[in-house]
C-alpha positions in Angstrom: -5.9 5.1 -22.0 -8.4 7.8 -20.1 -9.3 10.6 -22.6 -8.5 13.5 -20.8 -9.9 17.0 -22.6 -6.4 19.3 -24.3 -7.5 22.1 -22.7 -7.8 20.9 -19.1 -5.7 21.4 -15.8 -3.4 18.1 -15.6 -4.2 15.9 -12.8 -1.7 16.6 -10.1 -3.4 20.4 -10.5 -6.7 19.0 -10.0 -5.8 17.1 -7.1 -3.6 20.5 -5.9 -6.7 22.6 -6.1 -9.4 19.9 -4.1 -6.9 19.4 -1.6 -6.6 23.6 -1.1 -10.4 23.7 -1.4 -10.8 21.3 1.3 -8.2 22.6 3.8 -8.7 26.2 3.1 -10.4 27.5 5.1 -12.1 24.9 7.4 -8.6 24.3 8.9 -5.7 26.5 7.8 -5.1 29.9 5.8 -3.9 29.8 2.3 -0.6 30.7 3.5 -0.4 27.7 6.2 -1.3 25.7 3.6 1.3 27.0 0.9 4.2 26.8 3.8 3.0 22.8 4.4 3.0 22.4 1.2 6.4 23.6 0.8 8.0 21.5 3.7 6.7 18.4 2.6 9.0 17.9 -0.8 12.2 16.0 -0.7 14.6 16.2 0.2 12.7 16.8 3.5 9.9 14.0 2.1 10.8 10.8 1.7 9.0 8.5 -0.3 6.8 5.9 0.5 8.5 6.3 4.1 5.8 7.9 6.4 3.8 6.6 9.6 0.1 7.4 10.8 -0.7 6.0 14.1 -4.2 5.5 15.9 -5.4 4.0 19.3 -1.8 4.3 21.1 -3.0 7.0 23.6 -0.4 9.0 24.8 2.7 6.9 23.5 4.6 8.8 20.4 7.3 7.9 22.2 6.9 4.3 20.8 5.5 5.6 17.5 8.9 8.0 17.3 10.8 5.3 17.9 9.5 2.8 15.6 9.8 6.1 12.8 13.5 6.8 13.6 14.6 3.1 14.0 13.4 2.5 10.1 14.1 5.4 8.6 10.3 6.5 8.4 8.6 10.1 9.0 5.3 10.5 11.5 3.8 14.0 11.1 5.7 15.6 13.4 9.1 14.6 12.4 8.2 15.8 8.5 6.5 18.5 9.4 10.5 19.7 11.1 10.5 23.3 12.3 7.0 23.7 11.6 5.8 21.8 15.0 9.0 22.2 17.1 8.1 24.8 19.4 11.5 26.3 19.9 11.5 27.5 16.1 9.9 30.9 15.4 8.7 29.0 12.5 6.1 26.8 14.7 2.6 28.7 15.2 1.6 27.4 18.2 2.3 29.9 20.5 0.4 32.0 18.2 -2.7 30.1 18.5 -5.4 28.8 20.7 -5.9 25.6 22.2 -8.6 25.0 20.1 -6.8 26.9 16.7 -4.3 24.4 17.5 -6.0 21.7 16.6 -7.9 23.0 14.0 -4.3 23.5 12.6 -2.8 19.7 13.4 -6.0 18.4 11.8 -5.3 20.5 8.7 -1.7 18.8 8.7 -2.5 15.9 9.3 -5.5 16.1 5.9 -1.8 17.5 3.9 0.3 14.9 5.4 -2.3 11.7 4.1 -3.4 13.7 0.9 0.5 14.1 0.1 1.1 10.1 1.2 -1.3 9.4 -1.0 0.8 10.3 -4.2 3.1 7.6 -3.4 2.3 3.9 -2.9 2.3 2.6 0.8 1.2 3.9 3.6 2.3 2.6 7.3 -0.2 2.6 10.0 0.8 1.8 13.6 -2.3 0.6 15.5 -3.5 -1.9 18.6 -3.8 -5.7 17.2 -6.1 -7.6 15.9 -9.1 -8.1 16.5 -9.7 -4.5 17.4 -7.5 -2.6 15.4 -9.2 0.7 15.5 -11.5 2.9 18.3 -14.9 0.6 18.0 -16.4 4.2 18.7 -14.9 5.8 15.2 -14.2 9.5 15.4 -10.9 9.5 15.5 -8.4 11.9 13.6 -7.2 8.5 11.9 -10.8 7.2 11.2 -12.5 10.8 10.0 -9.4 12.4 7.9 -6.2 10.4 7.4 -8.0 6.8 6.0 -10.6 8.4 3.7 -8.0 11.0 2.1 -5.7 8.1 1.5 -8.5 5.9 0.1 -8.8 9.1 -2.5 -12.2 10.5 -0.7 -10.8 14.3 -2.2 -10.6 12.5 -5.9 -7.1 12.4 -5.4 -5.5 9.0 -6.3 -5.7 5.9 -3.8 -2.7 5.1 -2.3 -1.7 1.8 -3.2 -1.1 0.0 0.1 -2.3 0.8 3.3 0.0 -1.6 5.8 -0.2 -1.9 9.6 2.3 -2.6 12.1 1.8 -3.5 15.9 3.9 -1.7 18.0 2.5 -2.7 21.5 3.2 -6.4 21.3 7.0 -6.7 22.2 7.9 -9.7 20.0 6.0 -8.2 17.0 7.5 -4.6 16.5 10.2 -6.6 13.7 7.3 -8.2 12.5 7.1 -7.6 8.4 4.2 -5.0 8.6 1.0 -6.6 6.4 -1.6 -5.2 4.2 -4.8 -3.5 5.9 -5.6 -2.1 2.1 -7.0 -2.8 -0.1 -6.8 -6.3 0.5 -7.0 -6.9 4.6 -4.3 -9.9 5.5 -4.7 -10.0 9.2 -4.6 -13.8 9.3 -0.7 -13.3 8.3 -0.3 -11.6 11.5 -2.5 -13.9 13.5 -1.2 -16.9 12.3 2.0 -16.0 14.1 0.6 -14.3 17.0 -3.0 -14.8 17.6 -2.1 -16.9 20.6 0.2 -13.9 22.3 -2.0 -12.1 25.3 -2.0 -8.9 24.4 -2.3 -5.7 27.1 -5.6 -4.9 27.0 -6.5 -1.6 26.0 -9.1 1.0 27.1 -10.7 2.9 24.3 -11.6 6.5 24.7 -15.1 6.9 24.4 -16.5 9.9 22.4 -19.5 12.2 23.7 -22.1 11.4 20.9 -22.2 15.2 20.5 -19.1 16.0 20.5 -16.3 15.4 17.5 -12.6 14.8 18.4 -12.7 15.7 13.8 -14.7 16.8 11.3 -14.9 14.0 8.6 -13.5 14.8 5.2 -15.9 16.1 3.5 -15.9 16.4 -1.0 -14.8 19.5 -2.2 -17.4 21.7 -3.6 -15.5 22.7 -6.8 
């Protein structure tokens, strides 16, 4: 048992206030913050049921589908009225290309932070052996792993598990552990012969950052 002081803040506060420290105000305004917050509870939040994708260039439409078809949640579909730009609810007409961002990276740091409290995570990516941009920088690499690998002090999810979306005979494929043990040779094993499309990584100006890496919070 971990001795924890009578007069201190209870863990999920702890975690509450790095996770507020961290967004606010690098990214969002308390009040952004409190409304995410607020839409990502159940019944809205489902459990253990959400997706992260990285490396699939401009297709959500497969990442979407994939979501819907097994009853999982990307960022967009939890985040409901909050990105759909026909509710006055949604902020981006209110905000700058650039603010924009700022504001779907500061989602996307809430949406892993509040994965994170449950025990799987599902990551739709390009297959093995490149599985991620070789060049790093990526809103997947820079916030979404290290938050869910507890880089705020916030507890590790569990399972980090990947699924490979662009290789038609593998989107029913079981999805297999990335973390914290990496199984890849499950998925090889059936597929490694399969030629797969090859894909063009987006290179990133050495001076320039598509994100900001998670930083500790200075608390």
């Amino acid at each position: 048992m971990i001795y924890w002081p009578r007069n201190w803040p209870d863990r999920e506060t702890l975690d509450l206030q790095s996770l507020i420290c961290t967004v606010w105000p690098q990214y969002l305004t308390l009040q952004e913050t409190c409304g995410i917050l607020d839409q990502f509870h159940e019944p809205v939040w489902i459990p253990d049921k959400q997706v992260l994708w990285t490396g699939l260039g401009q297709k959500y439409a497969l990442v979407d589908s994939y979501a819907r078809e097994h009853g999982m949640q990307t960022l967009r579909i939890a985040m409901g009225p909050l990105m759909d730009p026909q509710s006055p609810a949604c902020l981006q007409s209110q905000k700058s290309t650039k603010e924009w961002g700022r504001y779907i990276r500061g989602t996307s740091l809430i949406f892993s932070w509040r994965i994170s409290q449950g025990n799987v995570a599902t990551v739709l990516t390009q297959p093995p052996p490149t599985r991620f941009n070789p060049h790093g920088r990526t809103a997947y690499q820079d916030i979404e792993e290290p938050v869910l690998k507890g880089i705020l002090g916030n507890r590790p999810i569990g399972r980090i598990l990947a699924v490979h979306p662009t290789i038609e005979n593998a989107k029913e494929f079981p999805p297999y552990e990335i973390f914290p043990q990496d199984h890849q040779d499950i998925w090889k094993n059936v597929f490694g012969r399969v030629k797969c499309p090859k894909h063009t990584w987006r290179g990133v100006d050495g001076n320039i950052r598509t994100s900001s890496p998670v930083q500790k919070p200075h608390t």
